[in-house]
Every structure is written in C-alpha cells, then in structure tokens.
C-alpha positions as CSV (number, residue, x, y, z in Angstrom):
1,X,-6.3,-6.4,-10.9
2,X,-4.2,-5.4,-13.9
3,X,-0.6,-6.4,-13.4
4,X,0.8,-2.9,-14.1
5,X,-1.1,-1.4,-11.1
6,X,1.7,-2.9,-8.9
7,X,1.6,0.3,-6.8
8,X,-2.2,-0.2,-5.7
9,X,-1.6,-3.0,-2.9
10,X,0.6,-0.7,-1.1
11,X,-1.9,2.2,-1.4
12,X,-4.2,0.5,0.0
13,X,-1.8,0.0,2.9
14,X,-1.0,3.2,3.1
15,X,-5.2,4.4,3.2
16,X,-5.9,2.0,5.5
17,X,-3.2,1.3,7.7
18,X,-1.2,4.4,8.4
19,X,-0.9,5.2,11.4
20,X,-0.3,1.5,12.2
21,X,2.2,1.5,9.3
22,X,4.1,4.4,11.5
23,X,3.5,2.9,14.8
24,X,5.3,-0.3,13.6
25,X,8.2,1.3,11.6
26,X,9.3,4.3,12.8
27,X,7.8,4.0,16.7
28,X,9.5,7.2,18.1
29,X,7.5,9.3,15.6
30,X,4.5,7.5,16.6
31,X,4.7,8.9,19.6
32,X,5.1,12.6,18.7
33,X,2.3,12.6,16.7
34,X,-1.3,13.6,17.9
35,X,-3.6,10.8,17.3
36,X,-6.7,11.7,18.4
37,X,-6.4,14.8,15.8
38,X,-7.5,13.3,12.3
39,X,-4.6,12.6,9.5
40,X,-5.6,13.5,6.4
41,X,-4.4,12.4,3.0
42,X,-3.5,15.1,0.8
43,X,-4.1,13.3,-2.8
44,X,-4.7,16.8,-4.5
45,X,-1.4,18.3,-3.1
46,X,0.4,15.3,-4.2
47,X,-1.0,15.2,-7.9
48,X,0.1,18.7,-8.3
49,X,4.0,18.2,-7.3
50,X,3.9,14.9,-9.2
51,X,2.9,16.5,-12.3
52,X,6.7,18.7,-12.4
53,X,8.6,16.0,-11.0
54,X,9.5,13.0,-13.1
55,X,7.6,9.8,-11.1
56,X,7.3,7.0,-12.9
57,X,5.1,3.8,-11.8
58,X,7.6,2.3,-9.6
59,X,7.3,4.2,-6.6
60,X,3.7,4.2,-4.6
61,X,3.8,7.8,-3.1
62,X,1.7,9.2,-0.4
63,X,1.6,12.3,1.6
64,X,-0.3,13.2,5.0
65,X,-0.9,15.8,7.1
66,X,-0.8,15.0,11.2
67,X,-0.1,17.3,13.4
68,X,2.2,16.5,16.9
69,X,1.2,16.4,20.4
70,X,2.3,20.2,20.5
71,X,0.1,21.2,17.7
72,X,2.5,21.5,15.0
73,X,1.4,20.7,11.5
74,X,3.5,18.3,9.6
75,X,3.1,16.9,6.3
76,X,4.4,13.1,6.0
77,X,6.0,12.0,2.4
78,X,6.4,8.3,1.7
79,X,7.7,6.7,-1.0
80,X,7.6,2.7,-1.6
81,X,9.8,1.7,-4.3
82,X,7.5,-1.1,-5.7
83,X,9.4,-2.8,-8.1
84,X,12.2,-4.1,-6.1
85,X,15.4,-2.9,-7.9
86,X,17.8,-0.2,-7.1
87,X,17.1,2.9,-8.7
88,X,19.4,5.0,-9.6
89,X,17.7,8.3,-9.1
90,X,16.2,7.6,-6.0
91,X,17.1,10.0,-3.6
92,X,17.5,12.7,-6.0
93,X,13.5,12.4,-6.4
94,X,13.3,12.1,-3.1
95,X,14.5,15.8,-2.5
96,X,13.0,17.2,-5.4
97,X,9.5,15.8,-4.0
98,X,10.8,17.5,-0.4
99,X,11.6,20.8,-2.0
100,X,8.6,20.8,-4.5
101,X,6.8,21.1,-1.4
102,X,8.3,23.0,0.8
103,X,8.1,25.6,-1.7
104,X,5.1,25.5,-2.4
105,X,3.5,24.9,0.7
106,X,5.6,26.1,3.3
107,X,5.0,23.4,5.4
108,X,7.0,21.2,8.2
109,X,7.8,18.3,5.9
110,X,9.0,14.6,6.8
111,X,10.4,12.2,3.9
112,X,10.5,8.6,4.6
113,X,11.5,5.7,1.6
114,X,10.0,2.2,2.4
115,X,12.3,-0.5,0.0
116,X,11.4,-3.9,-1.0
117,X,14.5,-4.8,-3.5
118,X,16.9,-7.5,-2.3
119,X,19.7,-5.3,-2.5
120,X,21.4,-5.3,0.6
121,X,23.9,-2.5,-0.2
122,X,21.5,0.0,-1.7
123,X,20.1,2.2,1.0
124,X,19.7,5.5,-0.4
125,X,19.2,7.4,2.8
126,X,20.7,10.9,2.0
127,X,21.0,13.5,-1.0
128,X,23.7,15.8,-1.1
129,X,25.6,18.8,-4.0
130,X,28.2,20.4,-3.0
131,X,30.3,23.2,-4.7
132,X,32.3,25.9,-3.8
133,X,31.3,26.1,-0.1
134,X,27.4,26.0,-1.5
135,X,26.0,22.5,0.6
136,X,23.0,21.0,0.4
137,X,22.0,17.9,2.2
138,X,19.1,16.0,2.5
139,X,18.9,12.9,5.2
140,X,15.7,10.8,5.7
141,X,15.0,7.5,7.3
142,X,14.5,4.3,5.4
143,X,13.3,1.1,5.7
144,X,14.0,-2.0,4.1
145,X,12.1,-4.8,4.2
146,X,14.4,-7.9,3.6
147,X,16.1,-6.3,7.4
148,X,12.8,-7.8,9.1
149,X,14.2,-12.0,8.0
150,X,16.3,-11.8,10.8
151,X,13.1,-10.7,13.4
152,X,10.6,-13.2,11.8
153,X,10.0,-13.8,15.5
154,X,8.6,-10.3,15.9
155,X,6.7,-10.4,12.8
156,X,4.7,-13.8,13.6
157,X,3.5,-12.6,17.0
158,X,2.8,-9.2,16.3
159,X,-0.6,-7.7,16.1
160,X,0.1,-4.6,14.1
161,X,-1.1,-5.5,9.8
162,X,1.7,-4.1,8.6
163,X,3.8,-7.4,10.4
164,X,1.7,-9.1,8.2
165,X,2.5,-7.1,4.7
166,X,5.8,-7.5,5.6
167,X,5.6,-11.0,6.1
168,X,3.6,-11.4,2.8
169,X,6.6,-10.0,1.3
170,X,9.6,-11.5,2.3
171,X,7.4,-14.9,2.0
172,X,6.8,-14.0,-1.8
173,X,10.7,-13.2,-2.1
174,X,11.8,-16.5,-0.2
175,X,9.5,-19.0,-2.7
176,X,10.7,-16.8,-5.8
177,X,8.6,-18.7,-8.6
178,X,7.9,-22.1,-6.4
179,X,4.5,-21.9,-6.8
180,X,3.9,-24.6,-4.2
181,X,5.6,-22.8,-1.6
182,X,4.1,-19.9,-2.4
183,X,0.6,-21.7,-1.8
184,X,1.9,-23.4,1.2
185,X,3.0,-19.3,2.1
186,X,-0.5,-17.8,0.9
187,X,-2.6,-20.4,2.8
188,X,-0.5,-19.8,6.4
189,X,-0.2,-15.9,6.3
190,X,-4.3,-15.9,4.7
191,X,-5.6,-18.3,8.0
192,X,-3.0,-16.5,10.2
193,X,-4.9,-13.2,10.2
194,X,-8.3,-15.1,12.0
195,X,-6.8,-15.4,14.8
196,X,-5.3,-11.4,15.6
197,X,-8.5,-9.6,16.3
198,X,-8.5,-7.9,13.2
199,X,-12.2,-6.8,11.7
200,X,-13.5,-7.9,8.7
201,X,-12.6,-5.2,6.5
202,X,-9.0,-5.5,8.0
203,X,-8.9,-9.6,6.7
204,X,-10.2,-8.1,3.2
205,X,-7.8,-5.4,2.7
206,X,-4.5,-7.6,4.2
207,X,-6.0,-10.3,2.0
208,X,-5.8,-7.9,-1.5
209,X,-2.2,-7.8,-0.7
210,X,-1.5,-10.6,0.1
211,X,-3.4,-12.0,-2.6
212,X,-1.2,-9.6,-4.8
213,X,2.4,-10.6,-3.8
214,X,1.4,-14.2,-3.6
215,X,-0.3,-14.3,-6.6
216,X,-1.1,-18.3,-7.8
217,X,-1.4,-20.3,-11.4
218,X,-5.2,-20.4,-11.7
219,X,-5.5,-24.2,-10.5
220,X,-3.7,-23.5,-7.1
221,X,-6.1,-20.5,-7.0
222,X,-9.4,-22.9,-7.0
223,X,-7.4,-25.2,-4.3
224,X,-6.5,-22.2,-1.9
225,X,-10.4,-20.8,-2.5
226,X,-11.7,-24.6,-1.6
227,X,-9.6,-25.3,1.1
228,X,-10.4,-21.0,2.5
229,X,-14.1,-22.4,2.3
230,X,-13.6,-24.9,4.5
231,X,-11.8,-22.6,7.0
232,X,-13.7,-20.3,6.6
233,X,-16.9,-22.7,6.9
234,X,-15.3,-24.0,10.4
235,X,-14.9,-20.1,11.2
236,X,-18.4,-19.3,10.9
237,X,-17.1,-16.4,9.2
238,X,-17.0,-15.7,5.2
239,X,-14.3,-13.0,4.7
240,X,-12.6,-14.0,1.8
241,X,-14.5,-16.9,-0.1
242,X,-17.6,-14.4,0.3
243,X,-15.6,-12.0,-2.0
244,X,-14.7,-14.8,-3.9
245,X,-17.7,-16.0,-5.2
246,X,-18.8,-12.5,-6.0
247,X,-15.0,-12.5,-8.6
248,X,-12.7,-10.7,-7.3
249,X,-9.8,-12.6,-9.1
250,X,-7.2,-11.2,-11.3
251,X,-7.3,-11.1,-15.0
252,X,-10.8,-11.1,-15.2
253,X,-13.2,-8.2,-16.5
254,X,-15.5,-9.2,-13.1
255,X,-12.7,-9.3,-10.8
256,X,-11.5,-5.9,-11.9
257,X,-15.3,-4.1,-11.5
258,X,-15.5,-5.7,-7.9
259,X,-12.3,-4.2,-7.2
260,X,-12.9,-0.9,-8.3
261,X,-16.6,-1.3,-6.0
262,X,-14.4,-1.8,-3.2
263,X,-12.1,0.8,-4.1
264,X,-15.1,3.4,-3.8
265,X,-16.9,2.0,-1.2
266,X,-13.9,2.0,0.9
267,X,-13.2,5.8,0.2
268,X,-16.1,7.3,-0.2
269,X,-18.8,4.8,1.3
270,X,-21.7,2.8,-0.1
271,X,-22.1,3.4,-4.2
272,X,-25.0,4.8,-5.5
273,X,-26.7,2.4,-7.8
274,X,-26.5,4.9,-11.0
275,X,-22.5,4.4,-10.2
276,X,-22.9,0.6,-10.0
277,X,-24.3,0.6,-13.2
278,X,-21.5,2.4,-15.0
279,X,-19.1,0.1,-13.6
280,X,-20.5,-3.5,-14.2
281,X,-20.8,-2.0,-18.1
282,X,-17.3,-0.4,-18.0
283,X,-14.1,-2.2,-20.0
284,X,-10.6,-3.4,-18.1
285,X,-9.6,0.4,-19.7
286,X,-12.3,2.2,-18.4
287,X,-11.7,0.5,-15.0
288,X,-8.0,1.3,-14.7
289,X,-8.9,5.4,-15.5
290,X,-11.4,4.8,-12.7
291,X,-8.9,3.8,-10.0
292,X,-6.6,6.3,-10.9
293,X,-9.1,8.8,-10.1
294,X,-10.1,7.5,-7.1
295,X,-6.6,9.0,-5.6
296,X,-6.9,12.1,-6.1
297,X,-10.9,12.7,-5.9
298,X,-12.5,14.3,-2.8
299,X,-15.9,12.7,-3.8
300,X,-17.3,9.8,-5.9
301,X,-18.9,12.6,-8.2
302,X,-15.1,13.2,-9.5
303,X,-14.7,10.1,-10.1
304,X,-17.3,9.6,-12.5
305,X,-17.9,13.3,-14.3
C-alpha cells in the first residue's frame, strides 16, 4: 500500500466498523440511533461537497445516513485528521463541510472530528464569526486519541475493534521509530485479537491497520510473518500468514493488486474473473486510480469503465 494513501486504513475502519466506532466513542448517540434500520454510506454525496470545499489528503472523511429510534433521518459527518499535526483550518472546514450540506440536502446533520496529533492543546471543537450582532457558531464533539493512555485498562479488555485501532495507535506513537518496540507492539496487539471473538474478516481488516501504523523494516517483517506462522499454526487458523503468502506487503506491485482484490471484494463481493485479470496486469498507478474509485462507486462496473 502506497505510503501517501495514509487515509485508507481509517476508511476501512470507518466501512467496516462504524457503528462499533460510534458505540465506543460517542456511546449516548449509540443509543439514539436505530440499529436494526441499515446505515448507509453516502460516498456520492460526499464527492460532490468535496469537490467545492478545499480537502486535502490529510483528513479521511466519511458521511452516513442512520436514522434514530424515532425515525428521524440524520446524516453523520466524520472527519479523521490523519496526519497527526494541528491544522490550522480545521474547524473552518469543518463548518463549510456542515453547511455545504445542509444546503444542499436539507438534511439533520451531525459533525464529529476524530484526532490523532500529540497536541494536547489543540482541540478544535467549535467554529464561530461574529460581527455587528450577526453570530454564527458551530460546536461539535471531538475525540482525541492520545486521551485514551490514561484508560489503557479499558482499551486492553475491551471487545469493541475500534479499542484495538486505538491501541495500535498510541502503540505506534509511544515506540516513535524504535523499530524493536514497535515489533514487540505489532506482535502483542496482532496475537491479541485471537482471543476477542472477532471473525476472520474482522482479524484481516484490524490487521491492515495495524499493519499500517506499525509498519516494520523488511527483516522484522519476515520475523513477525515466521513467528504469526507459528501462532497461527498452533491456532489452527491462517488469518494473516494466509494473506501473507498470497503478498499483501507494502511496497510491492503484488502486495498492492491483492489489496485492491480485497478492497472490491469487501465492497462489492466476489470479483469477476474478467476484473481479476485487469488488476494482476495493472501498474502501482493504475492501482491507486482504482482505490480511489472504489469510494465513491455504487458497483464494481464503475470501478472499472
């Protein structure tokens, strides 16, 4: 996976794990929201505000339509700033992206910023102009992530994946270029999610991310992959060294096609072979057009035509 794709991880957090990511971060709106209704992802919607406002590839956005346990529709923004540094224009893109969509749509909108900086000072949580008795004022929640070292307790023994991403990333923050620690880090958090129940896809995608954050010289790679076989091996399961052997590793052309595979197959279910073909003969450029199209397509069709 190519390095500036930094946003991808957490989108694939966001497909997969949202209303976990809600249940564990912002519980009381959990609870107001109607479950057993399907969410949806509105990719379309989102390309089309994205295109006027000015987002560059440091925020991972997403935006989702639930509806509450009295029927109401409500469309969900989050933002992730991905790159970990305070950002000057933050919350100002924060309520353009609000009002971008409230006038277009019309809709009952909630914002919500997720940040992974070490900042401990910079919590934009509010946009505000004022002038002349004319006030406008935007508050949303936030949540950052470096708050969660003081409840490591909370994150080891909880069940919910996000725990787990969040875990990955103070873990990649605390070794901060020790490579060894962040293999002694990788290799915990990786066997760690055996033992929580979660399905084989679940390992996987918690895995990418990990896998991400955590990210090893090559030589520490084929140690962590030897001594995940033998886990794995004791296991009786093949989660990640299956995946392994079949190249998903970063940097490489194979690595990037079984990527995109899983991308699609995730999304849109199993690939046609036609498909297949056009992906094991498509360059690390090709690839990266690909994925971005895989956010905002309805079918695997648009993906490819």
């Amino acid at each position: 996976m190519a390095r500036a794709q930094f946003d991808t991880p957490w989108k694939l957090i966001f497909d997969y794990f949202f209303k976990q990511l809600v249940e564990f971060f912002m519980p009381d709106v959990a609870k107001e929201i109607n479950w057993e209704k399907p969410y949806q992802f509105l990719d379309k919607e989102l390309l089309a505000i994205q295109k006027k406002a000015k987002v560059g590839n440091k925020i991972a956005d997403k935006l989702i339509k639930v509806f509450t346990l009295s029927g109401e529709e409500v469309w969900v923004i989050l933002h992730v700033e991905v790159q970990g540094a305070k950002e000057k224009n933050f919350a100002a893109r924060m309520f353009e992206y609000y009002y971008r969509i409230y006038d277009k749509y019309k809709v009952e909108i909630m914002s919500m910023a997720i940040l992974t900086d070490e900042n401990a000072n910079w919590r934009p949580n509010k946009f505000n102009r004022s002038l002349w008795g004319c006030e406008i004022n935007l508050a949303f929640p936030i949540v950052k992530l470096i708050d969660f070292r003081d409840k490591m307790a909370q994150l080891e023994y909880s069940k919910n994946p996000i725990s787990k991403v969040v875990q990955a990333h103070l873990a990649a923050l605390d070794a901060k270029g020790n490579v060894e620690l962040e293999y002694e880090n990788k290799l915990f958090l990786v066997k760690k999610l055996y033992g929580l129940g979660y399905t084989g896809e679940e390992i996987r995608i918690l895995y990418t991310f990990i896998d991400y954050v955590l990210a090893l010289p090559d030589d520490l790679e084929e140690n962590f992959m030897e001594n995940m076989r033998e886990f794995e091996d004791s296991q009786e399961t093949h989660y990640i060294t299956s995946a392994e052997r079949i190249g998903i590793k970063k940097g490489k052309l194979e690595g990037q096609q079984e990527l995109l595979d899983l991308l699609l197959t995730n999304k849109f279910g199993q690939v046609p072979a036609a498909y297949l073909s056009k992906i094991s003969d498509a360059t690390p450029e090709q690839i990266q057009e690909l994925c971005k199209k895989i956010l905002t397509a309805k079918n695997i069709n648009e993906v490819f035509n």
